[in-house]
N, C-alpha and C positions, 0 to 999 in steps of 0.2 A: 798710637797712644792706646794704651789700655780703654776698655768700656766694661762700667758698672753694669753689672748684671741686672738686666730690666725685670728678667723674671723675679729675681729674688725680693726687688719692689714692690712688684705685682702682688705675689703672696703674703708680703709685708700688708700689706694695701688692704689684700679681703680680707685678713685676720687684725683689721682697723690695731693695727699697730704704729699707728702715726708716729710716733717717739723713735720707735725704731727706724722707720723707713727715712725718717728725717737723717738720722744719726748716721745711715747708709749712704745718702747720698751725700750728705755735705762732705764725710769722712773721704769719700772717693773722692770730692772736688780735693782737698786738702792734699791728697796724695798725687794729685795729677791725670786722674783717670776720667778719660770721657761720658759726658753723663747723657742716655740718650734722652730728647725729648719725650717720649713715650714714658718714660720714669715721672720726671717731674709731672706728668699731665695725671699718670694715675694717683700720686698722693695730694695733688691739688682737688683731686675731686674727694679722697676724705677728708681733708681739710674742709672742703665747702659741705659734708656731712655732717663732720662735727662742728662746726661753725669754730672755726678756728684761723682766723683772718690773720693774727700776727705771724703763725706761719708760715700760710698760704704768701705773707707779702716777703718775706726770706727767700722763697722760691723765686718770688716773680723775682727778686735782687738780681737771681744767679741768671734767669734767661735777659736782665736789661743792660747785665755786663759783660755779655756774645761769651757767657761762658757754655748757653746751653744754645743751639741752631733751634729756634720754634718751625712748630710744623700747625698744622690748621687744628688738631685736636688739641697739641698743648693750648694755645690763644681762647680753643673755646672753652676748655678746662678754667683756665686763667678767668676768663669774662663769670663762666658760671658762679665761682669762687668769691668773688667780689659779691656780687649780684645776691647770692645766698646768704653768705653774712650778713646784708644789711647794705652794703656801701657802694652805692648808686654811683655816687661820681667817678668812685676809682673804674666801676665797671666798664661805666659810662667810658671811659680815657682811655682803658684797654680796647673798645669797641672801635673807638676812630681811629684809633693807633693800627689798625691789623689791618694787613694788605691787602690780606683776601677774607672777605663776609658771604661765609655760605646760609644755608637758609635753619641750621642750626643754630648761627651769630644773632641772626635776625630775633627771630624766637624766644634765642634766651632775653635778647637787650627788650624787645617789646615786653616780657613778661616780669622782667626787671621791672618796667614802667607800670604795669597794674600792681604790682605786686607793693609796690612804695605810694601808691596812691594817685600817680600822673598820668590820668584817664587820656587826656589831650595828646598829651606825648607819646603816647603810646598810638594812639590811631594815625598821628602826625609820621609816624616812624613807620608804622606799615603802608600808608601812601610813598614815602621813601623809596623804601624796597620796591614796590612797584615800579617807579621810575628808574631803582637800576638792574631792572626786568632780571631780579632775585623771582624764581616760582616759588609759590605759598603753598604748605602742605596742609597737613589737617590739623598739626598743632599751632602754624602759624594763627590759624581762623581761631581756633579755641582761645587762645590768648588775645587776640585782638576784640572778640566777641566778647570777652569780660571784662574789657576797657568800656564797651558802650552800655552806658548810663549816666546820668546824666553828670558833668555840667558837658558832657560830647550831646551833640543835638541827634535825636531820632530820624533826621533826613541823612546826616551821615551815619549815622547807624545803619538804616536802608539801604543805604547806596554799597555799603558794606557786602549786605545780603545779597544785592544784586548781583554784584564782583563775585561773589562764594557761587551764586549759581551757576557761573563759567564753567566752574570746574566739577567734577562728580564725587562731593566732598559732601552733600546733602544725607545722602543716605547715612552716613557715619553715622554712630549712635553720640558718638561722644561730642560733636559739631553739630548735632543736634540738641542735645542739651545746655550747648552754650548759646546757641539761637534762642531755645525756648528763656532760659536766662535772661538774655539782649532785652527781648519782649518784657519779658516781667518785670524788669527793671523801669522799663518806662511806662507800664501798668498797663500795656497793652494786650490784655486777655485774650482778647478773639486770633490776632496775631498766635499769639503763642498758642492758643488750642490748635491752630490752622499748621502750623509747626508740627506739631503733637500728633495729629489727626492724622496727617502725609508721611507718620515714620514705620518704616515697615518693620523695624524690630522696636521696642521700647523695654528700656530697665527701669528696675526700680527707684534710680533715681529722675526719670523722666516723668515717671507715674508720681512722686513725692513733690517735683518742683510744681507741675501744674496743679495738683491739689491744696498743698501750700500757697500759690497762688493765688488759688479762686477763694481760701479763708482768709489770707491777710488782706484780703479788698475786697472784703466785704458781701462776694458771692458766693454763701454757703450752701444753698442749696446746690447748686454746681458740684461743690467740694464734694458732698454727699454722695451725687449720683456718680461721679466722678470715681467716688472709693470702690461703689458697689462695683462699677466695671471692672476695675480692679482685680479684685475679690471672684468677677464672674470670669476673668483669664486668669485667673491662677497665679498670680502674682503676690510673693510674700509680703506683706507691708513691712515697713520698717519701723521705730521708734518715733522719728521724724512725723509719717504720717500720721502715724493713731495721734500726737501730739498735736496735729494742723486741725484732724477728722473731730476731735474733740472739743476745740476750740468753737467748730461749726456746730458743734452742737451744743453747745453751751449761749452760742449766738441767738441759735433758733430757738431755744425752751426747748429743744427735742429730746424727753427724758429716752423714749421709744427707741431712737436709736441711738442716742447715748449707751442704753443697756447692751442693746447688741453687739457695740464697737467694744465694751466691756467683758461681753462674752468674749468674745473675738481676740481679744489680749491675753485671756486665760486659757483659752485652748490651745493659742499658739505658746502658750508656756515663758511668755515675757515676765520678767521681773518686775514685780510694781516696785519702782523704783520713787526715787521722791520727784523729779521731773513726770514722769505718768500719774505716780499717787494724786500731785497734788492739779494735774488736768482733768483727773478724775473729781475727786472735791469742787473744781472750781464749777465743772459741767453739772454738776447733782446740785452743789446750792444753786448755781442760777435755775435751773428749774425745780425749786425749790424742797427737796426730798433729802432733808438734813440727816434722816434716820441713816440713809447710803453716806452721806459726805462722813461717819462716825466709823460705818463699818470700815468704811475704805480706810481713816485711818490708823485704825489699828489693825489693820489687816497689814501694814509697813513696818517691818521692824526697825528700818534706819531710820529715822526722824530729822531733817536737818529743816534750818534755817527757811529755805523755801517751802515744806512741807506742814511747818507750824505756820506759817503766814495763810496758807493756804485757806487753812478750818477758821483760822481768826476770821481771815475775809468773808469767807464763805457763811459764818455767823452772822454779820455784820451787814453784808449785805442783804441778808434775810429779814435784818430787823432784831436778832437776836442777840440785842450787845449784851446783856448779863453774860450769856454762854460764849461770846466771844471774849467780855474780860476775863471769864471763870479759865479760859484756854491761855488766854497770855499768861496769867498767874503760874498756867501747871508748866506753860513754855520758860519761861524763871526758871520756875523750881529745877528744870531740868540742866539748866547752865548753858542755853543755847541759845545766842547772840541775836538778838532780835536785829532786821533790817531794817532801813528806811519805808518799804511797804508794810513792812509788820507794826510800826508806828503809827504810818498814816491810819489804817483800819482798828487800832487802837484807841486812836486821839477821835476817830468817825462815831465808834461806838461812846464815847464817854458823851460827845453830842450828840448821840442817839438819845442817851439815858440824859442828860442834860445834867453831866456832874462836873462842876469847874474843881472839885477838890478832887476828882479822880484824873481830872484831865493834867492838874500840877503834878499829881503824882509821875503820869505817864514821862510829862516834859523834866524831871529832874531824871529818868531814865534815858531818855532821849538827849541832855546835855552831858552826861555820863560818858554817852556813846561818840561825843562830839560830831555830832549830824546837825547839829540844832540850824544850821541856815542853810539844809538843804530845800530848795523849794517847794517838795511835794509836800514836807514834813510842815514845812513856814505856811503854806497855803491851809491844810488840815488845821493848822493852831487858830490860825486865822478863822476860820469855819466856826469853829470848837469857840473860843471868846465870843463871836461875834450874836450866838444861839444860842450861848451863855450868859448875853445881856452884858456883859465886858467889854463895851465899845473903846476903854481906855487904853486896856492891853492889847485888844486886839489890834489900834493903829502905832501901839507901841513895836509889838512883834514887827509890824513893816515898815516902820522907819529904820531899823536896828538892823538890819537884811542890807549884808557889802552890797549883792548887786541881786535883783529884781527879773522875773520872766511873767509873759503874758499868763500863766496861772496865777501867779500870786498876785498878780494887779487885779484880774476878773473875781479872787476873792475879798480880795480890802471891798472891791465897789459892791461886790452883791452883798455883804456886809453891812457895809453903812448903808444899802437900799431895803435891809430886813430890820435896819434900825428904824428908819423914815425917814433918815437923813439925805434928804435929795441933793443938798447944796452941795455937801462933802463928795455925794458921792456924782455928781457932774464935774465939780473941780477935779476928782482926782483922776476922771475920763480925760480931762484935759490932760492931765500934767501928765498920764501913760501916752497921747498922744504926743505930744511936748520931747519926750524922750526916743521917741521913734518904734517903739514897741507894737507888733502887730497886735491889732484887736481881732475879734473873732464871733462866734455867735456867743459864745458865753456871757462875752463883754459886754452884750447888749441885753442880754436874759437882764443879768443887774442894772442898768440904766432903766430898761421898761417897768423892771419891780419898782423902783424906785418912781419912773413917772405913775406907776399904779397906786402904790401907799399914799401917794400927796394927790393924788387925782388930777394929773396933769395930762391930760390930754392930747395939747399942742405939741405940748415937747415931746410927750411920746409918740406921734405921731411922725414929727420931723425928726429922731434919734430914727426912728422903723426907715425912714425913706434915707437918711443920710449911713443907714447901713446898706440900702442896697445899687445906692447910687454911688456914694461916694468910695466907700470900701468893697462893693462888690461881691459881698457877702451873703451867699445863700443862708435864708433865715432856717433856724430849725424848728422843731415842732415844739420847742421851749419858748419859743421868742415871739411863734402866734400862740402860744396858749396865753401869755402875758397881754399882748396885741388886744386879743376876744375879751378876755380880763379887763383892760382899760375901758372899750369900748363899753361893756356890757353895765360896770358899774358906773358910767357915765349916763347911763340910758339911753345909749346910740345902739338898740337891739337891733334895729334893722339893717343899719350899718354892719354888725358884728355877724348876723346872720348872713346876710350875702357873701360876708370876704369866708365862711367856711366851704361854700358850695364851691368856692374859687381852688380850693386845696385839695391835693390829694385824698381818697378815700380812707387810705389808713390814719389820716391825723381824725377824721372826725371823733371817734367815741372823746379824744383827750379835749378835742375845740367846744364840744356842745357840753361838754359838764360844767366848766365854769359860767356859758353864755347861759343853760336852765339855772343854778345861781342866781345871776345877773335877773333874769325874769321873776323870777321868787321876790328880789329886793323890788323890781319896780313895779309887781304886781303885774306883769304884762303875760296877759294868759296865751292870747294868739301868737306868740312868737314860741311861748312854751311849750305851745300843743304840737305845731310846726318841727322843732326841735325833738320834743318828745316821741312825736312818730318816727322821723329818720334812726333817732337813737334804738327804737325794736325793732325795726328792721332788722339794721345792724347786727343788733346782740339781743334777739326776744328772750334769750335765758339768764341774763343780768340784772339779779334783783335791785343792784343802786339805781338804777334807773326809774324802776317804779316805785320806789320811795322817792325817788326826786320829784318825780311829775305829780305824786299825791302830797307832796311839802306845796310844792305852785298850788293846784287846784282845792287844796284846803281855804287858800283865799280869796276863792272865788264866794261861800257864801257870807264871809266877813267884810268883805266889799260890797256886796246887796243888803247888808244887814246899815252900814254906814250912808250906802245910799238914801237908805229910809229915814233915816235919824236927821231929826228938824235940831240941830245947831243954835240957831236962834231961840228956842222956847226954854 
């Protein structure tokens, strides 16, 4: 029997002429001429290039009706094919269908499994292969090692790691970077530095995932010195990092090396792009040097959607909503589609300025847009009525909400608790409970405001204890400044004094401002003095502080002056 010429496939194949090479092979089936598998295998894999399934399954037609003899590359062509389009099951059918599963079968079916989202099945499938003593190579681990996170448990994660150090697959760079991955996935830092630390070559992307690591969890300073080392092996950063390094620095208030990591962008001749521009923005207003958040952006010529949000925010957060609505107006004017974050810091600013006819405005832009019940947007309107004195709309906006998330509920309650409305706003703790929705620290910030406003005590009291008993909830520095609040304007100073010595040292300056407050109203000098000293310590060069303690000790000679005064005559 004649045989279709494989090469003429082949070359078909690299000059991605799929139309043709099809047209070639079926043309020969039609004629009677043998087609070898090595043909069908090379236009299955463009097929799974161009993601072209319909005709990838025309092919498989012609090897399921023994018109073409498969060989181990056609089958894993076939699997790959599948697999790459999207379509799991078929892959899946081709995988147990095939006689012989080398450790390329393996590989592709496990990566099929992360790749579709079946973290499980995928680790489940390379325990498989082990038991049918298939060896694991380097891509097997890389693919497996991007299954583990969670809902696969970190002990089989580990046991993984252990298996991997059988073989001498460690030093890889590329198996190491899915280790350090593995790690970061389940937030285990020291693990992944200790990864990190043991590799004897390291890329750029090793150097990017552990510094992005240590800024998305919250250990910036790490992040930082992390870069410098960096920087001090010679190692180019990439857009990625300046992006994470930024972020850390915008965490820290670090204007100092904010500038530098700035420098450092422009010598390497990076593009301020609207992704850097607006990291750049976001790092200078948090440490609050708006002159630079200005330069930077007009220093941008593209201006998109993410980069006007950026200055909005960056205003807004300052405090400066005039200048951040002055920026949405000229973002209008410009014809660029404001987002759901560009709203939120919109509808923030008009409650800054406390404008409910700026804020309608924003919301007839915002229903334009039809966003109008996305939650962060539903939560701000919430905010915005609620500090507007508009307790009607604002429980209107959250009855009219399809469906509800723990933001928007922790805004109705802290809402009705900056009304005084304690009743409402304990029923409507209930009815979030009632629904199943987690509570969080925020949820309780508004319960304690709300026992604060009405001076309830007790309840705030047992809401603090049944957060930390009952939900388990590490309080934040929100929830004891409320806490010292209660206590203080109760005249439980001594109470309120003790549970601050109990806290961390960086919550004090925020715990003893409102408990000096609290001593001011009940005239209680000895706890003030007490307070007031720890408080210089502290910060001997912060003037609030000695305005505060000379507000307390002004009434020390109005209270001897009262002392003296005969009542009776």
């Amino acid at each position: 029997m004649p045989v279709v010429s494989y090469e003429q496939v082949k070359v078909l194949c690299k000059q991605k002429r799929l139309k043709d090479a099809l047209q070639c092979i079926f043309s020969a089936h039609r004629q009677g001429f043998q087609i070898l598998p090595d043909s069908i295998a090379e236009t299955l894999l463009l097929c799974a290039h161009m993601k072209t399934i319909e005709e990838g399954r025309e092919l498989h037609e012609l090897v399921r009706e023994k018109h073409v003899k498969p060989n181990r590359y056609l089958n894993n062509n076939l699997l790959n094919m599948y697999l790459k389009c999207g379509s799991l099951d078929e892959g899946k059918q081709v995988f147990e269908e095939m006689l012989i599963r080398d450790v390329v079968s393996w590989n592709a079916m496990i990566a099929g499994y992360v790749k579709s989202g079946y973290a499980c099945q995928a680790v489940e499938l390379f325990w498989r292969m082990q038991q049918e003593s298939i060896e694991p190579n380097e891509k097997t681990f890389i693919c497996v090692l991007m299954a583990c996170a969670p809902p696969v448990s970190i002990e089989e994660a580990a046991l993984i790691h252990t298996f991997l150090s059988m073989y001498s697959f460690e030093s890889d760079i590329h198996v190491g970077n899915a280790l350090i991955g593995m790690y970061l996935n389940f937030r285990l830092l020291n693990d992944a530095y200790f990864v990190f630390k043991h590799m004897t070559m390291k890329d750029v992307v090793m150097w990017t995932s552990m510094i992005t690591g240590y800024s998305d969890n919250g250990r910036w300073d790490e992040a930082l010195n992390l870069f410098q080392r960096m920087l001090q092996e010679s190692v180019i950063p990439d857009e990625v990092i300046f992006l994470s390094v930024l972020s850390a620095c915008a965490s820290l208030y670090s204007l100092r090396f904010g500038l530098m990591v700035h420098s450092i962008i422009i010598n390497a001749g990076i593009d301020l792009n609207p992704f850097i521009g607006s990291s750049l923005i976001n790092m200078y207003a948090k440490c609050g040097n708006l002159h630079l958040v200005h330069r930077v952006f007009e220093q941008i010529p593209f201006k998109d959607t993410v980069l006007w949000t950026a200055i909005v925010s960056g205003y807004e957060q300052q405090s400066e909503y005039g200048k951040a609505l002055q920026v949405f107006d000229d973002m209008l004017a410009t014809s660029i589609n404001p987002n759901e974050f560009t709203f939120v810091s919109v509808l923030n600013a008009c409650t800054g300025v406390a404008s409910l006819d700026l804020g309608m405005i924003v919301y007839s832009n915002i229903v334009e847009s039809g966003i109008e019940c996305n939650m962060h947007i539903a939560s701000a309107l919430i905010d915005m009525y609620g500090k507007c004195g508009n307790e009607e709309d604002m429980c209107a906006v959250f009855v009219c909400l399809p469906i509800t998330d723990t933001v928007v509920w922790n805004a109705i309650i802290d809402g009705l608790a900056q009304h005084g409305n304690s009743e409402s706003t304990f029923q409507y703790f209930k009815q979030m409970k009632h629904h199943g929705l987690e509570v969080d620290s925020m949820t309780f910030v508004g319960l304690l405001s709300a026992c604060n406003h009405a001076g309830l005590v007790d309840e705030g009291l047992y809401y603090f204890y049944s957060m930390l008993v009952d939900d388990e909830i590490k309080p934040s520095i929100e929830v004891y400044v409320c806490l010292i609040d209660i206590l203080g304007r109760a005249g439980q100073l001594e109470s309120a004094y003790a549970l601050t010595w109990k806290l961390p040292l960086e919550y004090s300056m925020s715990l003893y401002t409102p408990l000096l407050s609290s001593c001011r109203i009940h005239s209680n000098l000895d706890v003030a003095t007490r307070v007031g000293e720890s408080m210089i310590k502290l910060h001997p060069q912060r003037e609030s502080t000695y305005v505060l303690l000379s507000n307390v000790h002004a009434l020390k000679p109005m209270r001897a002056a009262l002392g003296t005064f005969d009542f009776d005559s």
